[in-house]
N, C-alpha and C positions, 0 to 999 in steps of 0.2 A: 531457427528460434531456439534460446536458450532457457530454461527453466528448471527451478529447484522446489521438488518434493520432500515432503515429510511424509512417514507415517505413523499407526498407532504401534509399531511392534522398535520404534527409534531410531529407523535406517532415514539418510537420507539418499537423498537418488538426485545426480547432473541429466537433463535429458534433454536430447538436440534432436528437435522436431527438424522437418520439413513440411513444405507446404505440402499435402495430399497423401500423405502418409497415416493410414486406415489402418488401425487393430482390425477389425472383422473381415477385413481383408487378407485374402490368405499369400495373394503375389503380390500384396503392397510391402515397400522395404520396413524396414524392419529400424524403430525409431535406436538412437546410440543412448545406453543408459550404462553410467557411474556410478554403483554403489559407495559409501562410505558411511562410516559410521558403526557402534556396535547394536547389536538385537538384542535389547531388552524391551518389552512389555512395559514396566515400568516408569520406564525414561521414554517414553511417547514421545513425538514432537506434538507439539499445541497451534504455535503458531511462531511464523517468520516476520521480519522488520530488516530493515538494510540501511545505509546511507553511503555515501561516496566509495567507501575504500573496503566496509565490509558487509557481511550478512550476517546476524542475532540471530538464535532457534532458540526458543524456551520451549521446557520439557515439563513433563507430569509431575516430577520429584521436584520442581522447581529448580533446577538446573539453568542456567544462560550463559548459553558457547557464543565467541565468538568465532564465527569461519573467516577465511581469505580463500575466496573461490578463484582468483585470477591466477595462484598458484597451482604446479601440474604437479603431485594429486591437492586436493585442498588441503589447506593448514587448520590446526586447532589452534588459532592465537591466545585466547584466554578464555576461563572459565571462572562464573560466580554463583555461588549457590545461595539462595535464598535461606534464611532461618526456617530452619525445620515447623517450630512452632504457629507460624502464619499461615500455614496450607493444612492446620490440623484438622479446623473445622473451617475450610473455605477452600476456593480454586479458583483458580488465574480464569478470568473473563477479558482483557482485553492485553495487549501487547505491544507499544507502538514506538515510534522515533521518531523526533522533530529535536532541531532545535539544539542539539547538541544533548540532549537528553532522553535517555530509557523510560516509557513508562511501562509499569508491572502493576495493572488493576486486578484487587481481588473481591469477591462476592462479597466479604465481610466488612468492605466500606474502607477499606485500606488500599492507600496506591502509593508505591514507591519509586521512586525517582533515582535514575544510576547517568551519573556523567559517565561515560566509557574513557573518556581521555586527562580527566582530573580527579577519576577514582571516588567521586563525593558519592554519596547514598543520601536520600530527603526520602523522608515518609511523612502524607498526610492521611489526613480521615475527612473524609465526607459519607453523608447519610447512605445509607444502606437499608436490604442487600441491594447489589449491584448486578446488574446482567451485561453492559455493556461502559465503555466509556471510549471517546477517542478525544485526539488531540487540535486544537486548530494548526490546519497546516501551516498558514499564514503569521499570525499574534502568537509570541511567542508567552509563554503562561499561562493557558487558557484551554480547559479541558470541561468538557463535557459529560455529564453524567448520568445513569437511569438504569430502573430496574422493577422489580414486581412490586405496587403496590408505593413504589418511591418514582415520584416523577423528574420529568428532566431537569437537570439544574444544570449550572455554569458556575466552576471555581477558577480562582484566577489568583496568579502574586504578582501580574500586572495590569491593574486597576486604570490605569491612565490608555493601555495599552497602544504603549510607543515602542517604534520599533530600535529606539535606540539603547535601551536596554541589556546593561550586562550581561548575558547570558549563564556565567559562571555563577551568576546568584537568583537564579530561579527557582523555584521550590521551597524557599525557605517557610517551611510551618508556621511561623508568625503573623508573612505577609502575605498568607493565603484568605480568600475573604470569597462566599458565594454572592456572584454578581446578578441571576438569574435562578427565579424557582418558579418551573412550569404551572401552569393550574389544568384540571382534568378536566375537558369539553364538559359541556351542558348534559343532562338527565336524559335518557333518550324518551323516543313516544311515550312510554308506558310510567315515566317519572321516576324511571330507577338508574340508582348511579353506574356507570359506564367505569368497569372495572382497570386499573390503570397496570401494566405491565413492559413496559421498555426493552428490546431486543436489540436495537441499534439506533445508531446516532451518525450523523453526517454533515457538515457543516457547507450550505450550498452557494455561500457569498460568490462563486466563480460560474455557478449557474443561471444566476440571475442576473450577472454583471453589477454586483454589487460591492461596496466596500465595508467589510466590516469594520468596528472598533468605536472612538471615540470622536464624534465631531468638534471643532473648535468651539462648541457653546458649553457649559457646566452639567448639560443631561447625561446619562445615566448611556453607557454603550451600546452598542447596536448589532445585533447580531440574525444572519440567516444560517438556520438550518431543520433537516429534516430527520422526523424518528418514526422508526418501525415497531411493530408490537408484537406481543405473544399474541394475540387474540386478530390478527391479519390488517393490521388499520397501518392508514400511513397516513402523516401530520406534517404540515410544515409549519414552522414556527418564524416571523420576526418579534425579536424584543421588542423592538421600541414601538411596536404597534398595543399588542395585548400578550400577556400571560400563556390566556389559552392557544392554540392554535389556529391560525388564519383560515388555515385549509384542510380538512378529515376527513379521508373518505375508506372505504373497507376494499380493499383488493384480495383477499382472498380467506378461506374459511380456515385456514391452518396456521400455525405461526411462521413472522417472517423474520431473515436473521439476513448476515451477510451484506448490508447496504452500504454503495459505496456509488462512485459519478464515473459517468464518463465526460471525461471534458471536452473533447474533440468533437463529441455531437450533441451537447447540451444536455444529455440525459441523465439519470438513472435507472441504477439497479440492484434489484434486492433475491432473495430465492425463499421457497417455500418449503414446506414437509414434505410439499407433492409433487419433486421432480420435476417444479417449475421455477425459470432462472426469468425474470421479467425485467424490461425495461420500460419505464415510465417518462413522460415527457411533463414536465415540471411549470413548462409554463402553459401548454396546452390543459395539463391538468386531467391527462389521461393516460391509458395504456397502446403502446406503441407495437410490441410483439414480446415473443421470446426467447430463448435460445432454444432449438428445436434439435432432440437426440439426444438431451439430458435424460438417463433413465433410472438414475439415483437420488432423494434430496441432497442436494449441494451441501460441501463441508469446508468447501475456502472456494471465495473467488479472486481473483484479483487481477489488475486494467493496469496495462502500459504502454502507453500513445494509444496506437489502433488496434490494439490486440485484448482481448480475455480471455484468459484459461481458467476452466471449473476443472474441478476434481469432486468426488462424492461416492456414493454407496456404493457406487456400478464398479468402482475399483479403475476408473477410467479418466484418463486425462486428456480435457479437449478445450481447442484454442478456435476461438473465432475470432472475425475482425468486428468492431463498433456498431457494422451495421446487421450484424446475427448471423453471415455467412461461415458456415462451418468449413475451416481451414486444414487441420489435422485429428489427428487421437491417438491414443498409446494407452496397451492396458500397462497398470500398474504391482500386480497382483497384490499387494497387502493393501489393505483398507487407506486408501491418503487421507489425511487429516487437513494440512496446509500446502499452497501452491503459492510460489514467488516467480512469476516472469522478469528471467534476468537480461535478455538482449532478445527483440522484435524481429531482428532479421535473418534470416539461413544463412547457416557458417559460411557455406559455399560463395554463396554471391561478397559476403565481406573480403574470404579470402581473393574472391576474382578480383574485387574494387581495390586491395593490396596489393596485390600483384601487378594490376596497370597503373597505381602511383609509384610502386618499384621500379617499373621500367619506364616510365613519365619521369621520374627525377633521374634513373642513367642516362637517356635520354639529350637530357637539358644540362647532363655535365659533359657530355662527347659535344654537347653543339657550343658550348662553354668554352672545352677545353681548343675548340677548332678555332673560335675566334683569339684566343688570347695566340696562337699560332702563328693565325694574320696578322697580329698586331704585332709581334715580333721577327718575321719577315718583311714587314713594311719597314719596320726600324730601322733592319740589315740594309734595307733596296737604299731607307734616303742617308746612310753613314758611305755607302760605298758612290751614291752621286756627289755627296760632297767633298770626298778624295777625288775623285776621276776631277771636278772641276778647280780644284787647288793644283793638279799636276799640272 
C-alpha cells in the first residue's frame, strides 16, 4: 500500500505499508517512508485532492502545489498562491477536485474555483460562515454548503443539471443560483429551538442506489445526501421530499467531522472528538461498529476501494479494510493533518504480478518466434518437392 501524508510542521512523507506491519511492534519491519518537502510551521499541509495525473496539497499560507508523485523523487509542477487578503480574517474549510475544477472553500462564505489546465480562477459567495462544503461527485456544478448557525444549502451554475455541459464554463458567477435551502428539524420536547451547526456534508445518491439531478417533468432537482454536526447529530436529507430532514438522529455527544462513504459495503463514516471513527448503515438506519485502535480523535480520513487509512492525535497512521479489520500502522512522528491513499495494493505483490506478465509476454514471443520458424521451413520443404518433381 501506498500513501501520502501531510503534516502540521509542511513535510510531506511517501509511505509503503504492508500488510501486518505494527508500530508497537518492536520485530515488526519497519514501514519505507520519503520525506519531501520543506519544514516550516507555517506552511502546514491542510489538506490533499488528486485526479488522474496529479496530487494538490493546500497549505496554511494558502499555498497550492501541484506534485507528480509517479516521478523518482516527486516533482513540484506548479505552484498558486492565493491572495493574501482572503485568509486574513478567514481559513480554508474545505479542499476538493471534480470535474476538471479546484475548489478552495473559505469560512468567510467565499469559494474559488481554479481550472489547473486552462489557468481560469471563478470566485463565488454563498451565505456564511462556512464550516464545511463538498462537491457532487457526479453533476457537474453542484456544491454543497453549511456551517454554524447557516444551514445546508445547494449552489449550482447547472440548473438543468445535464451532463452535457461545457465544463470549461462552470463557475461562472452570474450562472450561479442556490437551488436548495435546508430548514432546521422541529423544536425538541421542551419547545426550544435545536441549535443548527454543519460539520460535513456528503452527497449519498450511490448509497441508496439513487439518481440524482433533474427528472424529465419541470420539478425542481432531486437530490440525496447526508450532514453531520457540531452538536453529534446526523441527517439525511432528500430534496424533493422536504426541506427538513427525513431522518435525525444523535450519535454521539461530541462533534462530528470527517464524513464520507464507503461504496463497496453501502455504508458510512464519520469520527468523533472521542477517538471514535464509526460506520453507519444508512438504510438500516443504525450503527454498525467501529474502527477499533483509534487512540487519537481522527484528523483525515480517507477510503479507496477496500482500504481506510485514519491518521489523528496518536501521531499514528493506520489502514484497515471496509469491514473494520485492522491491516497495518506506522508512527508518524509529527502530528499528521491529511492522508491520501495512493495505491491499495503492496508494492511487492504488483512488482510479482510485473514480473509474470514480463515473462508471460517473452514467453509468447519465443513460442511466436518458433512458429513463424515452421512456417518458413515448411516453405523450404514444399519449394525443394517442387524442384525434385520438375527434375
Amino acid at each position: 500500500m501506498k500513501l501520502l501524508c501531510g503534516d502540521e510542521l509542511g513535510q510531506l512523507k511517501l509511505i509503503e505499508l504492508k500488510k501486518g506491519i505494527d508500530a508497537s511492534n518492536p520485530e515488526s519491519e519497519a514501514p519505507r517512508i520519503q520525506r519531501f518537502g520543506t519544514l516550516d510551521k507555517k506552511n502546514g499541509v491542510l489538506f490533499f485532492c488528486e485526479n488522474e495525473n496529479y496530487v494538490y496539497v493546500v497549505r496554511k499560507n494558502a499555498t497550492i502545489e501541484c506534485w507528480d508523485l509517479k516521478k523518482e523523487p516527486p516533482v513540484l509542477v506548479s505552484l498558486w498562491q492565493l491572495d493574501e487578503k482572503l485568509i486574513e480574517n478567514a481559513s480554508i474549510v474545505s479542499f476538493q477536485y471534480a470535474h476538471g475544477w479546484l475548489m478552495i472553500a473559505l469560512s468567510s462564505g467565499t469559494i474559488l474555483f481554479r481550472n489547473p489546465e486552462l489557468g481560469q480562477v471563478r470566485k463565488i459567495m454563498v451565505s456564511s460562515p462556512l464550516s464545511c462544503a463538498t462537491l457532487h461527485p457526479r453533476i457537474a456544478g453542484v456544491v454543497a454548503i453549511g456551517g454554524e448557525e447557516n444551514d445546508v444549502s445547494i449552489y449550482t451554475c447547472n440548473p438543468s443539471c445535464t451532463s452535457s455541459i461545457d465544463l470549461s464554463t462552470l463557475w461562472e458567477p452570474s450562472k450561479v443560483v442556490r437551488l436548495f435551502q435546508g430548514k432546521n428539524v422541529k423544536n425538541n420536547a421542551l419547545d426550544l429551538r435545536v441549535r443548527v451547526w454543519v460539520t460535513g456534508i456528503v452527497f449519498t445518491e450511490e448509497l441508496f442506489n439513487a439518481i440524482d439531478g433533474k427528472s424529465e417533468d419541470d420539478s425542481a432537482p432531486a437530490f440525496h445526501f447526508a450532514t453531520i454536526t457540531h452538536y453529534g447529530q446526523l441527517r439525511f436529507y432528500y430534496t424533493k421530499q422536504a426541506r427538513r430532514p427525513v431522518y435525525s438522529t444523535d450519535i454521539s455527544t461530541s462533534e462530528l467531522n470527517h464524513v464520507g462513504i464507503l461504496p463497496s459495503v453501502n455504508m458510512l463514516y464519520f469520527s468523533d472528538k472521542r477517538a471514535q471513527v464509526i460506520v453507519f448503515d444508512p438504510i438500516k438506519k443504525k450503527t454498525v461498529g467501529r474502527f477499533q485502535g483509534v487512540k487519537g480523535s481522527a484528523s483525515s480520513i480517507h477510503n479507496l476501494n477496500d482500504l481506510v487509512a485514519i491518521v489523528g492525535l496518536d501521531r499514528h497512521l493506520r489502514v484497515y479494510d471496509v469491514h473494520r479489520n485492522h491491516l497495518a500502522n506506522a508512527y508518524v512522528k509529527v502530528m499528521p493533518t491529511s492522508v491520501l491513499l495512493l495505491n491499495d495494493r503492496d508494492e511487492e505483490v504488483i512488482k510479482e504480478e510485473e514480473e509474470k506478465r514480463v515473462a508471460k509476454e517473452e514467453e509468447e514471443d519465443i513460442w511466436r518466434n518458433m512458429e513463424q520458424l515452421d512456417d518458413k521451413e515448411e516453405k523450404k520443404d514444399d519449394r525443394k518437392t517442387k524442384k525434385q518433381k520438375r527434375s
